[in-house]
C-alpha positions in Angstrom: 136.8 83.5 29.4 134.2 83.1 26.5 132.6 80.0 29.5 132.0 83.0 32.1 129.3 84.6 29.7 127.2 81.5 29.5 123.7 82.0 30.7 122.6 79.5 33.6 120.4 78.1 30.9 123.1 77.8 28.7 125.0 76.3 31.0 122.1 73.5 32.0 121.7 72.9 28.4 125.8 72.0 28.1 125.1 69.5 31.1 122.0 68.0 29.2 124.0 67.9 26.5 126.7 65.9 28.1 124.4 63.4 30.2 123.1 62.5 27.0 126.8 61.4 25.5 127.0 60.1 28.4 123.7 58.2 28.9 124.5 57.0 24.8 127.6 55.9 25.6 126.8 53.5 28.0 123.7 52.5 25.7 126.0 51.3 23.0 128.6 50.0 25.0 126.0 47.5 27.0 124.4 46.2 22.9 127.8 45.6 22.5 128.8 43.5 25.8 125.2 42.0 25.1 125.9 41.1 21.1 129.4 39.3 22.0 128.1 38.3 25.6 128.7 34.6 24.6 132.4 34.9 23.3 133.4 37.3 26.2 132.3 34.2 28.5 134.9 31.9 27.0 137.1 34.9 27.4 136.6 35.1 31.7 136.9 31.2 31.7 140.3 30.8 29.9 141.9 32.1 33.0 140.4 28.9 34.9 141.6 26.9 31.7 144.9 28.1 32.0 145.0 26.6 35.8 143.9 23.1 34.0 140.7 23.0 35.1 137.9 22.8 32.3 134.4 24.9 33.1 130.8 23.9 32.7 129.0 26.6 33.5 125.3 25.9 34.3 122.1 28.1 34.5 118.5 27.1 36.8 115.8 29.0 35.4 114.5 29.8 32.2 115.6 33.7 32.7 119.0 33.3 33.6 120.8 32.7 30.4 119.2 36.7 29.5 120.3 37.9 32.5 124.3 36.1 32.5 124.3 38.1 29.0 122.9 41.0 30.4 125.0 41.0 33.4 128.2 40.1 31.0 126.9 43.5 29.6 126.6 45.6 32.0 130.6 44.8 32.9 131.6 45.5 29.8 129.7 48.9 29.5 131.5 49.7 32.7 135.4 49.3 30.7 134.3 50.7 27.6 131.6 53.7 28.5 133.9 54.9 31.6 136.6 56.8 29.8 133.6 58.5 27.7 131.8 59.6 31.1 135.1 60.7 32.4 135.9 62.7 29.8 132.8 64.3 29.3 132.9 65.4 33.3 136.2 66.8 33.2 135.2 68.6 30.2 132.0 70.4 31.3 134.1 71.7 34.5 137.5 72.5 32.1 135.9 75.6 31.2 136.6 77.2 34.4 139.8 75.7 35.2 143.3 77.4 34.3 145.1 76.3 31.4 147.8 74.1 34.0 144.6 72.8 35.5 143.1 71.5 32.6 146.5 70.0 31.6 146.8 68.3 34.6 142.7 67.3 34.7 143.1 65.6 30.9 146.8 63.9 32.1 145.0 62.4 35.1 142.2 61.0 32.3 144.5 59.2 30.9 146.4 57.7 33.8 143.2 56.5 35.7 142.4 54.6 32.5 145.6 53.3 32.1 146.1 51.9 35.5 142.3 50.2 35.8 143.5 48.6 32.1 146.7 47.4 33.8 145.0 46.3 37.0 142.7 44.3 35.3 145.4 42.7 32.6 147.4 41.5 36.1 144.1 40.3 37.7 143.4 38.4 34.4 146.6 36.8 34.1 148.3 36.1 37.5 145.8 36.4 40.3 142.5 34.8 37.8 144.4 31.1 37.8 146.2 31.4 41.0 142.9 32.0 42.8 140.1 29.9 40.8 142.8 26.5 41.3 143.3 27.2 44.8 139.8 27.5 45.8 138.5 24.3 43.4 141.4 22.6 45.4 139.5 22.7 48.3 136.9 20.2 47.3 140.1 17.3 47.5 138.2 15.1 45.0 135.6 14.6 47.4 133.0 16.6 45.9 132.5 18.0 42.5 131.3 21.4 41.6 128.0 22.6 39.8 128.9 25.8 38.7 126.5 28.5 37.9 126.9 31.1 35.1 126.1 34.3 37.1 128.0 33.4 39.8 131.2 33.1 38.1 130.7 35.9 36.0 130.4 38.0 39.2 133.2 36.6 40.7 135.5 37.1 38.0 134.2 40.4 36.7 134.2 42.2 40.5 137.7 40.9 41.2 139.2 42.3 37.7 136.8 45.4 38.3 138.3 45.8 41.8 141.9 44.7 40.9 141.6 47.8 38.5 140.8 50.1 41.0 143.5 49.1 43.4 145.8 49.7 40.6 145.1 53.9 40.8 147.0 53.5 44.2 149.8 55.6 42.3 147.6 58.3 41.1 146.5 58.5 44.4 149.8 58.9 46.4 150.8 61.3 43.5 147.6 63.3 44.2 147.6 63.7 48.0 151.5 64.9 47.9 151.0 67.1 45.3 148.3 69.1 47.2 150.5 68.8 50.0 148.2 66.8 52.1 150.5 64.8 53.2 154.7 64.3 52.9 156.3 61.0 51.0 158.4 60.8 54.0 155.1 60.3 56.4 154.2 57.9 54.3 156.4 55.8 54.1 156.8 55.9 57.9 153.1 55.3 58.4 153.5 52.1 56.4 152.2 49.9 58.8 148.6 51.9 58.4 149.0 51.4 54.9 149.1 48.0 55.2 146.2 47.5 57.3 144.4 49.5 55.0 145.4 47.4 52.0 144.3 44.7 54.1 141.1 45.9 54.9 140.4 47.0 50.4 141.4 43.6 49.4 139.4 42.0 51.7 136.5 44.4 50.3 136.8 43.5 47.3 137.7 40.1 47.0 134.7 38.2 46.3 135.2 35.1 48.1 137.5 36.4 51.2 139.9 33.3 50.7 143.4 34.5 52.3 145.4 33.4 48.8 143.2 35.7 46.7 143.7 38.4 49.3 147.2 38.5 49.1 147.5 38.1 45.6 145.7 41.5 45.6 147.0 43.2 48.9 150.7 42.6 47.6 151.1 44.4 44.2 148.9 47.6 46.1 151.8 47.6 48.9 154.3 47.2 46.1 152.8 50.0 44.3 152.7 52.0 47.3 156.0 51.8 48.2 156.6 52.7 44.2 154.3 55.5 44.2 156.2 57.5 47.5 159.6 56.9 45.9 158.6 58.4 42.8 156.7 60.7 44.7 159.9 62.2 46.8 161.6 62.2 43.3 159.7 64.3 41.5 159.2 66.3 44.6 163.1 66.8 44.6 163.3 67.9 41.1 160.8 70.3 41.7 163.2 71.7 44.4 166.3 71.3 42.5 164.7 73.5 39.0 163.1 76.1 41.8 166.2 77.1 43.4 167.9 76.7 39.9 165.4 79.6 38.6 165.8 81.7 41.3 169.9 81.7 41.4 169.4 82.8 37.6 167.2 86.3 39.1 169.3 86.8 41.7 172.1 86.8 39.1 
């Protein structure tokens, strides 16, 4: 391969080359988060609208309104600038990957991306309202809430960020029987360890540890799980099923 004849100055100047896309990336993508901080902020509160209760977000010193924006940034450069570093990783160590390999590298791109999206579209739209009502209900009408900018945006934004992560629970499964790690047969009897460990990761990363929220999250992983080992022993039965279908065609 034409990568095997690079120079080990050649090959620190294609990783130099390749921190900088990455380093840009995530330059452009936090101006951009910063430039429509505002109008991303009314986008995290509309899940709390949609659960009927109106937000007033408040700020207590003179450098907190820079740093809600700049926070609100740095979010947003994680979503947009990911795929970018991603890519850019699996395609400085492509080189010296098989052609299957690289297929399967580039295929996994795209699936982690799309489960984080779809993690965080079910965070912002089921678990978001759910949670934020549940826990405002807790004041009963006896006291009222003073709400402050950067703490909501961190709630919100580390729920959907962990939400997304959760969500690669199938790429994971997939992964580990693939490399034959592990059997979707032990899996599924080891369910009870799953769950505990499900428990455990949505306690992690649920920001305010409420049991409601922790479900909300701890239930589609489980359900995705059990998904993932199904579709797991079904594609590892296909693979069977075309292997012995190849070799009766060379014994014939």
């Amino acid at each position: 391969m034409a990568d095997q004849k690079m120079t080990f100055i050649e090959h620190l100047e294609e990783l130099r080359r390749r921190i900088i896309v990455m380093f840009l990336s995530l330059v452009v993508a936090v101006g951009v988060g910063f430039v429509f901080s505002w109008d991303i902020l009314a986008f995290l509160k509309e899940p709390a609208n949609r659960a009927g209760i109106p937000l007033n977000l408040y700020y207590q010193t003179v450098l907190e309104p820079f740093m809600v924006r700049f926070k609100i940034a740095m979010y947003v450069a994680l979503v947009i600038a990911l795929p970018v570093i991603i890519y850019e990783i699996i395609a400085y160590i492509a080189p010296a990957l098989r052609k299957k390999e690289k297929r399967f590298m580039f295929a996994a791109l795209f699936f982690i991306i799309f489960f984080f999206l779809v993690g965080v579209a079910f965070c912002y739209v089921y678990i978001l309202p759910v949670g934020i009502k549940w826990l405002t209900d807790q004041s009963g009408g006896v006291i009222s809430p003073v709400l402050m900018a950067g703490q909501y945006v961190s709630f919100v934004a580390l729920l959907m960020v962990g939400i997304g992560i959760s969500f690669e629970t199938p790429l994971v499964v997939w992964l580990v029987v693939r490399l034959g790690i592990v059997t979707p047969q032990r899996l599924h009897k080891n369910w009870r360890f799953a769950v505990i460990i499900i428990l455990a990761f949505a306690a992690l990363i649920t920001p305010d540890w409420n049991p409601v929220t922790m479900l909300l999250v701890a239930a589609p992983m489980f359900v995705l799980y059990e998904g993932s080992i199904l579709f797991a022993m079904l594609g590892k039965r296909g693979a069977k099923m075309r292997a012995e279908a190849v070799e009766a065609e060379v014994e014939e």
